[in-house]
C-alpha positions in Angstrom: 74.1 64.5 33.7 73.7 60.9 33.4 76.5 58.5 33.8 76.2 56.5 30.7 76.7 53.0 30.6 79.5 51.2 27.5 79.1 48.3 25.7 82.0 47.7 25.1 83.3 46.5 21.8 86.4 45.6 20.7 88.6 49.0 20.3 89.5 48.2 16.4 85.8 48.3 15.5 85.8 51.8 16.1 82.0 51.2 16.9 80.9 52.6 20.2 77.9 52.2 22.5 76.3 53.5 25.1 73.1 53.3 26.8 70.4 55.7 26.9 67.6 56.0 29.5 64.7 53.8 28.6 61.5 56.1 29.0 63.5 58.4 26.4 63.0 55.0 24.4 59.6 54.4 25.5 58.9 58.2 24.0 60.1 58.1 21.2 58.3 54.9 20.2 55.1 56.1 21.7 55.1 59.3 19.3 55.7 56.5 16.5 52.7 54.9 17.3 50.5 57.9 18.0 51.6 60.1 14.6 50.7 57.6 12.0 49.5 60.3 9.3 53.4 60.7 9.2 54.5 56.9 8.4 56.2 56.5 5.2 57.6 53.6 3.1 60.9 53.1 4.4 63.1 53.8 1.4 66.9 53.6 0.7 68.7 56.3 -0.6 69.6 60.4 -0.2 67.2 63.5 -1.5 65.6 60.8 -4.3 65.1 57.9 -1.8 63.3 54.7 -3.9 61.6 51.7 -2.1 63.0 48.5 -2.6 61.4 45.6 -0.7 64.2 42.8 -1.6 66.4 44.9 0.3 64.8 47.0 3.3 61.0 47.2 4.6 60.3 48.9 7.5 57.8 52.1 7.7 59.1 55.2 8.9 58.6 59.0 10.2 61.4 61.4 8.8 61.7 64.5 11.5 63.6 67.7 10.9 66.8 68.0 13.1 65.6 70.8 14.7 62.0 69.7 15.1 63.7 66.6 17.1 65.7 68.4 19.1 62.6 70.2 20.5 60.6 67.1 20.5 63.0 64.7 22.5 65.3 67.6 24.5 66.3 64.5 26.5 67.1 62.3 23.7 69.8 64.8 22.4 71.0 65.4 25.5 72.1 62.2 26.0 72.8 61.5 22.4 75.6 64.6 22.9 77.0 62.6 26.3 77.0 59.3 23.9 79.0 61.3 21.2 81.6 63.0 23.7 82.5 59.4 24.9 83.4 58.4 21.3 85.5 61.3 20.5 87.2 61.0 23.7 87.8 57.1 22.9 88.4 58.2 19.3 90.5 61.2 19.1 90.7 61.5 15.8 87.4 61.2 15.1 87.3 64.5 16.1 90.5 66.1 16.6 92.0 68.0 13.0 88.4 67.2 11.8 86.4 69.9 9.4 83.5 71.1 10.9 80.6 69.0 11.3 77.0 68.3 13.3 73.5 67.6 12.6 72.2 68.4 8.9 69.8 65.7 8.1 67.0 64.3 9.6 66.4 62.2 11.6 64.7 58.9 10.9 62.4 56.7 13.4 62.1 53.2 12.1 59.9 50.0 12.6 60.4 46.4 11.0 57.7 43.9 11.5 58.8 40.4 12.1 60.8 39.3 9.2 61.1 42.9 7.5 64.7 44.5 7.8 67.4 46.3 5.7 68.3 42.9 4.2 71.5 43.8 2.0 75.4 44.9 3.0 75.5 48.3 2.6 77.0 51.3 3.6 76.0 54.7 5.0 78.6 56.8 2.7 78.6 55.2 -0.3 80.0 58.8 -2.3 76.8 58.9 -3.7 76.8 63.3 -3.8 73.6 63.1 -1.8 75.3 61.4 1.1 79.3 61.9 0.5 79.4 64.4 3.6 78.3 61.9 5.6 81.1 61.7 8.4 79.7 59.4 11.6 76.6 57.6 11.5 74.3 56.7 15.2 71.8 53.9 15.7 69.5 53.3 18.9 68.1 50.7 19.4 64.3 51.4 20.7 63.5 47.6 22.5 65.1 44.6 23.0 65.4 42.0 19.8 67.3 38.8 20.6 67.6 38.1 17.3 67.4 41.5 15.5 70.5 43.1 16.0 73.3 44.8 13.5 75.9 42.8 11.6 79.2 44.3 10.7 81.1 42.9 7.5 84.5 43.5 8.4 84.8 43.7 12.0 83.2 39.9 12.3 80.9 41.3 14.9 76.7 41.6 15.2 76.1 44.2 18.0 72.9 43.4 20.3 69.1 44.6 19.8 69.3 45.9 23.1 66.9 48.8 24.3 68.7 52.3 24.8 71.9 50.8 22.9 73.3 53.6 21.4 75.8 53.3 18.3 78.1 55.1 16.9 80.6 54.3 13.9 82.6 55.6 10.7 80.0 56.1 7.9 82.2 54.7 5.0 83.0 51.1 3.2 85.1 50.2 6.2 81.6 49.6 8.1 79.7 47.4 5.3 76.7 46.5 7.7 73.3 45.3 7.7 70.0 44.5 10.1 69.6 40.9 11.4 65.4 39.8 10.3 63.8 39.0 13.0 61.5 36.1 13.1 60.1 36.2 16.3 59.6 40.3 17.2 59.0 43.9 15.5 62.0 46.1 16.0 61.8 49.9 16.2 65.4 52.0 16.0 66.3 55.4 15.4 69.1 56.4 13.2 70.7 59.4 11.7 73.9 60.9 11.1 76.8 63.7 11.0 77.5 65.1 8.2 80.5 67.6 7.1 79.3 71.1 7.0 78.6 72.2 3.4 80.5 75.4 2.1 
């Protein structure tokens, strides 16, 4: 098991990060790369996504939660340490919690220089396609100086920094949005987990 190394973040963020190896980064941009029949539009929105260039562009590859898992074995791995470290830092992220886990899927995403998701938003906006949306997790796939995450209330932009590995509170309380880059692509991986439905 790795020993994971914290960013550490002011504990009234309730943002966590760790680091993840970087050849599992290196992988999992290398399969972006190599699968291009599988780029989409990046879009904005649950099961009837739109595109919507004044606030995000990026291209992207959508992968099943289970197709991932068997993809990058490693990835979860140490996406599972990254998520036992914030429930132990965050008890009650976890602790009297309904069941929850992996239910959507998993997004890969690329932003040329000056492309981004532009606009304050949210990940749990009760919108009924994403209202069981419980934590959300964000790694970062290379470094960005100047394309990292900027958090509304908490007064804080988290580095661009390759193998950074977020995790926070999907609701209003965590109004965010990407820094543009003007000098470099980005690529990140995102997802979330979500309440089990009945």
């Amino acid at each position: 098991m790795k020993k994971m190394k914290e960013h550490n973040f002011p504990d009234s963020s309730f943002i966590g990060g760790w680091y993840i190896s970087e050849s599992i980064c290196d992988e999992i941009v290398s399969y972006f790369k190599n699968n291009k029949s599988q780029h989409t539009k990046g879009a904005i929105g649950g099961n009837n996504p739109s595109q919507d260039y004044s606030r995000k562009k990026s291209i992207d590859i959508h992968m099943d939660t289970d197709f991932f898992i068997k993809r990058f074995p490693n990835n979860f791995l140490e996406f599972k340490q990254c998520l036992e470290l914030y429930k132990k830092k965050y008890t009650h992220s976890d602790k009297s919690i309904y069941d929850y886990g992996f239910y959507r899927p998993v997004n890969i995403q690329y932003y040329k220089k000056n492309w981004g998701f532009k606009v304050w938003h949210k990940e749990n906006d009760g919108d009924p396609q994403v209202i069981t949306r419980h934590l959300v997790f964000m790694t970062y796939l290379n470094d960005v100086d100047d394309g990292g995450t900027d958090f509304l209330y908490q007064k804080l932009t988290t580095p661009a920094k390759k193998g950074l590995t977020l995790i926070w509170p999907a609701g209003w309380t965590h109004t965010h949005k990407g820094q543009i880059s003007k000098t470099k692509e980005k690529y990140i991986l995102t997802s979330w987990l979500d309440f089990k439905k009945n």
